[in-house]
KEDO-722621 format. One line per field, with one value per residue (C-alpha): residue number from 1; x, y, z; residue in one letter. Coordinates in steps of 0.2 Angstrom, whole numbers, plus 5000, padded with zeros to 4 digits. Example, Ala and Ser with C-alpha at 12.3 -4.5 7.8 and 13.67 -1.06 7.14 Angstrom:
% KEDO-722621
pos = [1 / 2]
c1 = [5062 / 5068]
c2 = [4978 / 4995]
c3 = [5039 / 5036]
code = [a / s]
//
This chain:
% KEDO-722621
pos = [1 / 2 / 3 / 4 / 5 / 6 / 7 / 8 / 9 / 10 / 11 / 12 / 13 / 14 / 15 / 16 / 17 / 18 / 19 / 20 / 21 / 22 / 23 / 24 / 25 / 26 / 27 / 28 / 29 / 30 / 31 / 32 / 33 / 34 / 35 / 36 / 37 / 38 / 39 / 40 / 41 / 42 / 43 / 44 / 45 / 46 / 47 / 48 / 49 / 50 / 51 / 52 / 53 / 54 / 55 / 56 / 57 / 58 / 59 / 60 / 61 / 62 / 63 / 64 / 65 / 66 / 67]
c1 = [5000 / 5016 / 5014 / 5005 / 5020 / 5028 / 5031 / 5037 / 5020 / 5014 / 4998 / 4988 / 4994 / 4984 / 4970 / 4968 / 4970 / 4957 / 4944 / 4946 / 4943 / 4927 / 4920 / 4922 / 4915 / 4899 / 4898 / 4900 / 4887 / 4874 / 4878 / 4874 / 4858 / 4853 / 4859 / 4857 / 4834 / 4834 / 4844 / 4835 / 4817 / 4821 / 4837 / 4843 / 4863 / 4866 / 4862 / 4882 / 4888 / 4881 / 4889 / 4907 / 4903 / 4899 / 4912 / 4926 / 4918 / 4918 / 4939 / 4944 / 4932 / 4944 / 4961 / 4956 / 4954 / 4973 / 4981]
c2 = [5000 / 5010 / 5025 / 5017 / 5003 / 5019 / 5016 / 5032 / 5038 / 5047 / 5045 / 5060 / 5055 / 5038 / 5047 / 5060 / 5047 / 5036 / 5051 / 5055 / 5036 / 5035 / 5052 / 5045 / 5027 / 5034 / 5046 / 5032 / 5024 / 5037 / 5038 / 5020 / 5021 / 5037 / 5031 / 5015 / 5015 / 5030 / 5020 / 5004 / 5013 / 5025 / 5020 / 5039 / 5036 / 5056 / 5052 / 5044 / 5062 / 5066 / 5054 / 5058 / 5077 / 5075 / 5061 / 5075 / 5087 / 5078 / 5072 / 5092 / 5094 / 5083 / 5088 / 5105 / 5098 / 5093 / 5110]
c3 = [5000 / 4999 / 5011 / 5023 / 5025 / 5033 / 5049 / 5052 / 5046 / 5060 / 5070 / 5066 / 5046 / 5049 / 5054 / 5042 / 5029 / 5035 / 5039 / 5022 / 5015 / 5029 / 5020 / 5002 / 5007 / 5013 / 4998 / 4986 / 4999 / 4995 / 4978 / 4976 / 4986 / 4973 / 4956 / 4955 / 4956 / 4946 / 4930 / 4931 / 4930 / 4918 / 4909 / 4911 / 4908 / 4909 / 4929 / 4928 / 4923 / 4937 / 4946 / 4939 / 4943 / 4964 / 4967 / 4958 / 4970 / 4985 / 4978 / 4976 / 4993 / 5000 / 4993 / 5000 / 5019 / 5018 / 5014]
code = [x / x / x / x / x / x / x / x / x / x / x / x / x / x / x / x / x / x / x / x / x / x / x / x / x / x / x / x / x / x / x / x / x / x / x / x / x / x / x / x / x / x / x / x / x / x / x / x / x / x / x / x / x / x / x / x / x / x / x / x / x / x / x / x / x / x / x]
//
């Protein structure tokens, strides 16, 4: 996993990294729980765009947080 094989890696590192990787898990949670009715009952594709659009939001979002 490369950095994370750091032992020098320092606590408060480990926990910003895995804040980070809690916050996109349930994103991609809700995303599922959105997405996923709306394409099979109407077979609106575009919705993925959509999709593409909020998970780069929630990324730059993210990158942000760490400066």
């Amino acid at each position: 996993m490369g950095r994370f094989d750091n032992v020098d890696l320092k606590l408060n590192e480990k926990r910003m990294i895995l804040h980070h990787f809690k916050t996109i898990n349930e994103t991609l949670s809700e995303l599922r729980s959105e997405i996923k009715p709306n394409l099979a009952s109407i077979g609106d594709y575009s919705a993925i765009d959509r999709v593409m659009e909020i998970v780069s939001d929630k990324i730059d979002s993210l990158k942000g947080e760490q400066k």
